[in-house]
N, C-alpha and C positions, 0 to 999 in steps of 0.2 A: 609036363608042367611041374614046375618045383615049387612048392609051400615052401615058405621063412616065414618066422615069428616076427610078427610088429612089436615085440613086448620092447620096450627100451631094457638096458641091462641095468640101469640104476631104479628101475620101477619097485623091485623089494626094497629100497636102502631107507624110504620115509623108515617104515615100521618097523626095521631093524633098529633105526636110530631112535625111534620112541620104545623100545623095548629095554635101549641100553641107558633111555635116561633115567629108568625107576632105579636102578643100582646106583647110579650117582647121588641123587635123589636121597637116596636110603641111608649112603655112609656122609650125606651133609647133617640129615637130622639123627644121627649115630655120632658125631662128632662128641658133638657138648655133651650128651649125654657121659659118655665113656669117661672126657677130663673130667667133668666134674663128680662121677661116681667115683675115680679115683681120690678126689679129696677127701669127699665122705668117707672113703675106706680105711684111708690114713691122718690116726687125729695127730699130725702136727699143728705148730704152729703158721700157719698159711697168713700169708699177708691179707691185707687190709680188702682186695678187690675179690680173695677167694673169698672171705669171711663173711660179706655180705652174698655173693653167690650161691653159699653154702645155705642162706634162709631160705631161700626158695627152693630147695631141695626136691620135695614134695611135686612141685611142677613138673618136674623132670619127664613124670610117667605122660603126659601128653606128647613127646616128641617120641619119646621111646615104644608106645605106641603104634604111632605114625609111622617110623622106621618098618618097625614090624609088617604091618600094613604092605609097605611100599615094598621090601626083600618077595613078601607071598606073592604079591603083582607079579614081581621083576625076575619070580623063579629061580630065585638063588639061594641055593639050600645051606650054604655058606652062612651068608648075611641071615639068613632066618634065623639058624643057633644062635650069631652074635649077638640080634637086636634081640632075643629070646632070654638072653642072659643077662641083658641089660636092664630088661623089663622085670627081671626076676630083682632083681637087686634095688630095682626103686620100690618093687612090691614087698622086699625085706623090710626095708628103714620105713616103710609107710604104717607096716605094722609089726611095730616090734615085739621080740617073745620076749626079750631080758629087763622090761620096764620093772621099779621095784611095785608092790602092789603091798596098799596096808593090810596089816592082822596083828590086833590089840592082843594082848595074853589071856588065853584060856581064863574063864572068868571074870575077866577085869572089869569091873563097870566105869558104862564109858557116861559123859556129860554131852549133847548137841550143840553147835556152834554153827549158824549160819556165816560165811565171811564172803564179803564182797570184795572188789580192788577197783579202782578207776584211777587211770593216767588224764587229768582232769585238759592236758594241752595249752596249760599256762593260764589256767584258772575257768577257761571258756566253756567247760564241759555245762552242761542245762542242768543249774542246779535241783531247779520242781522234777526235773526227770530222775533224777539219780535219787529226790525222794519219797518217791511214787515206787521206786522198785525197792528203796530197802522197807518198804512199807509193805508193799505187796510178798515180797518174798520174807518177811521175819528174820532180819538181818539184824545181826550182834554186833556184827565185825564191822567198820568199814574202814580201810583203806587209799588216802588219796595222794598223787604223785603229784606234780608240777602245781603243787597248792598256792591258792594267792590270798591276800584279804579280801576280796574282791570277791571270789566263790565263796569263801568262809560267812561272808555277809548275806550272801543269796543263799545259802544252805541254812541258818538261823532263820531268816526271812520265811524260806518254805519248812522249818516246823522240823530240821533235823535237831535240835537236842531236847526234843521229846522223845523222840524215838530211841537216840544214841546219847546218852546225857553225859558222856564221861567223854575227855576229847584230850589227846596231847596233839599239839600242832606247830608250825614253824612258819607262816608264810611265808615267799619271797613271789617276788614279779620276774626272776630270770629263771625260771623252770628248776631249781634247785628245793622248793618249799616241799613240803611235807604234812600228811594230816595222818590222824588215829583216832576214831569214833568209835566209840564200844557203848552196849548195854550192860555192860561188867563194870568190876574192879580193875582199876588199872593205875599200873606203876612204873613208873621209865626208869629203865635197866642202864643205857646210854645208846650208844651208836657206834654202826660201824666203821672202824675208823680208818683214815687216808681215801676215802672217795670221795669225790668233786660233789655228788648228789648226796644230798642227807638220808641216813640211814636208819631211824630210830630202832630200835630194838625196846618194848614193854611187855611186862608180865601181866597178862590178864587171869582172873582168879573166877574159875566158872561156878554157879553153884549149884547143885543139883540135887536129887532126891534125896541124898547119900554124900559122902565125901567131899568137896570142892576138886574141881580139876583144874592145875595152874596147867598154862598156855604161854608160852615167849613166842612174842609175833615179832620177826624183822620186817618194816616198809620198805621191803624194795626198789631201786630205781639204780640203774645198771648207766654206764655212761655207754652212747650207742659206740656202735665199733666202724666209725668214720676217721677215715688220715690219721693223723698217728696218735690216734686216742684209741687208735685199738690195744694196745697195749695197758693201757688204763681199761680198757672195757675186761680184760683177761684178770686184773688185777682185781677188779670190784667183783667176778665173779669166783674168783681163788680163796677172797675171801671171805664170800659166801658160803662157798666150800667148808671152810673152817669152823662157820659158824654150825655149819651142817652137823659138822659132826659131832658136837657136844650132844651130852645125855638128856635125856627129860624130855617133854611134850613143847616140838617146835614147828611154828608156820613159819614158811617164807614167801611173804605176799607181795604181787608188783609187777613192777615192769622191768624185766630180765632182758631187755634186748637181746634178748636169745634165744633160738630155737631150740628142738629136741634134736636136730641137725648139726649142731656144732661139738664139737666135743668137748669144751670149755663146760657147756650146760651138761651135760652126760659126766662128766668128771665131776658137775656138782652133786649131780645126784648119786652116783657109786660111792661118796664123801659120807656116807650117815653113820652114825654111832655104832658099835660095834660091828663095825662093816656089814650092815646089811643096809639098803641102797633105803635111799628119801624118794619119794612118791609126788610124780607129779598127778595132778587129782586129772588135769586133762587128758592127759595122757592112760592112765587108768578108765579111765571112764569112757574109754574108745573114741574122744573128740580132739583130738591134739592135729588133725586138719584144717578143726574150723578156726576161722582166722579171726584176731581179737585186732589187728592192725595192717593196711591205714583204710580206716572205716570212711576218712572223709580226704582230700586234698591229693594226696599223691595217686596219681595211677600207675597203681604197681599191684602183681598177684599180692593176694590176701596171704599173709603168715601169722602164725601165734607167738607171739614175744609177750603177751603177759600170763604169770602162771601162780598158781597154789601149790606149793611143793611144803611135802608136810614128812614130820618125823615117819619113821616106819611103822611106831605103835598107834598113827591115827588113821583110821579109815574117812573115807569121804565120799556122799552121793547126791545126787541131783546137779553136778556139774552145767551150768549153764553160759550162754554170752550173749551180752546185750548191745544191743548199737545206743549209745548215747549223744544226742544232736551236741555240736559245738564243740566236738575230740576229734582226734583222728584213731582213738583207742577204744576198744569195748569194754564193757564193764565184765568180769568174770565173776561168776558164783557158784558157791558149792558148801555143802552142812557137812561138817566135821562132825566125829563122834573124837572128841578127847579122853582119853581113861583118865578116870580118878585118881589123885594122892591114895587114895585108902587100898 
């Protein structure tokens, strides 16, 4: 009697074929990864579709990941290094070593300055909310972008110039208004100028134990980098830049439509006086992940595009972010130690 195999000859080919799809699998979620770490790596100027791609940077490590993941499955020792290296490189930019980080001069006494910022979303931000928390947090500063009369009415209403009695302002109803609330002295310097968003620039005058410590705050608001406004969005942060680098004790608070992802905003910060780099407080502060935008309306990964970027002689702690009903922006907070004139 002769034994033959019943096995069909295509009986191994299921499992082979599901063994061969974890490597496809692997270099589909290795793709985007790779192009776009390439952008990151190289700060040209990329058009309009990379520039916004470039904000969500940070994401990245979920695919890359996965990849990872999917090569170990799929046994390819190959694709392991690759997506090993990929992973390594979103882990780079997630946590950067060359951020600037403040330190006041030996000795110098410094002044406390709480400041906040809110991208108010065309005036709709919940004014009692915004002042509940400069209330709650002992807030000097406040900063507001897309300012209206409208918020400005409701911010008086709930009891803000008691708190902040000094105010330069601008409203407008097409997201271009502007506000400055201080517990200080305060004196408008001008604006920065050729951006489409109002830029005010004021010297506030701290006072403290000792010395007074003057402060130059710019209100940020960056034109976003949408169709061919990205070219204006390079332009309003070039010259931010600029403003960067001038001497003396400077904030610049707002809305940057920019991440720590783009190299525009990186260029702003390696901009500071005597070439040593401006400090952004969230990024110092180990939280430049958590996301200050869009808190309401768009579904899209959370990014930080609003920031405290401060001269190199100011340090900064308690870095916070708050969800404010009625924006699509959170509110940022963080206590500045300014040094003294003396």
């Amino acid at each position: 009697m002769t034994l033959r195999s019943t096995a069909s000859p295509a009986a191994g080919r299921p499992a082979r074929r599901r063994s061969a799809a974890w490597p496809v699998l692997c270099v589909l979620a290795t793709v985007p990864v790779a192009g776009l770490s390439v952008f990151r790596a190289i700060p040209a100027q990329w058009p309009t579709v990379v520039v916004q791609l470039l904000s969500f940077t940070p994401w990245l490590l979920i695919p890359a990941g996965a990849a990872i993941l999917l090569a170990v499955v799929g046994r390819r020792r190959s694709l392991v290094w690759l997506t090993a290296v990929a992973a390594a490189a979103q882990l780079f930019w997630l946590f950067p070593l060359d951020y600037g980080r403040g330190a006041p001069e030996a000795g110098a006494v410094t002044v406390p300055l709480t400041a906040m910022n809110i991208n108010s979303e065309f005036g709709q931000a919940d004014a009692a909310e915004i002042v509940r928390l400069v209330r709650e947090k002992g807030v000097g500063l406040l900063t507001v972008q897309e300012h209206s009369q409208v918020l400005e009415d409701r911010l008086a209403a709930a009891g803000l110039p008691e708190l902040l009695p000094n105010r330069l302002s601008d409203p407008t109803d097409d997201g271009a208004g502007s506000a400055i609330y201080s517990a200080h002295r305060l004196e408008a310097v001008g604006t920065l100028p050729d951006t489409p968003f109002q830029m005010p620039i004021v010297r506030l005058t701290l006072d403290g134990a000792g010395t007074p410590a003057v402060l130059e705050v710019a209100n940020v608001h960056a034109l976003p980098p949408v169709d061919v406004r990205v070219e204006q969005w390079r332009s309003d942060l070039a010259a931010l830049a600029r403003l960067a680098a001038r001497p003396g004790n400077r904030l610049l608070i707002g809305d940057f439509n920019a991440t720590y992802d783009h190299a525009e905003f990186r260029a702003l910060l390696d901009d500071g006086p005597d070439g040593r780099k401006m400090v952004d407080a969230g990024t110092a502060a180990g939280m430049r992940l958590v996301p200050t935008w869009p808190m309401e309306g768009h579904r899209l990964p959370g990014i930080a595009i609003d920031h405290l970027v401060t001269s190199p002689g100011i340090t900064s702690a308690g870095y916070s972010v708050h969800r404010i009903p009625g924006t699509d922006h959170a509110a940022v907070v963080a206590t500045l130690a300014v040094p003294s004139a003396g």
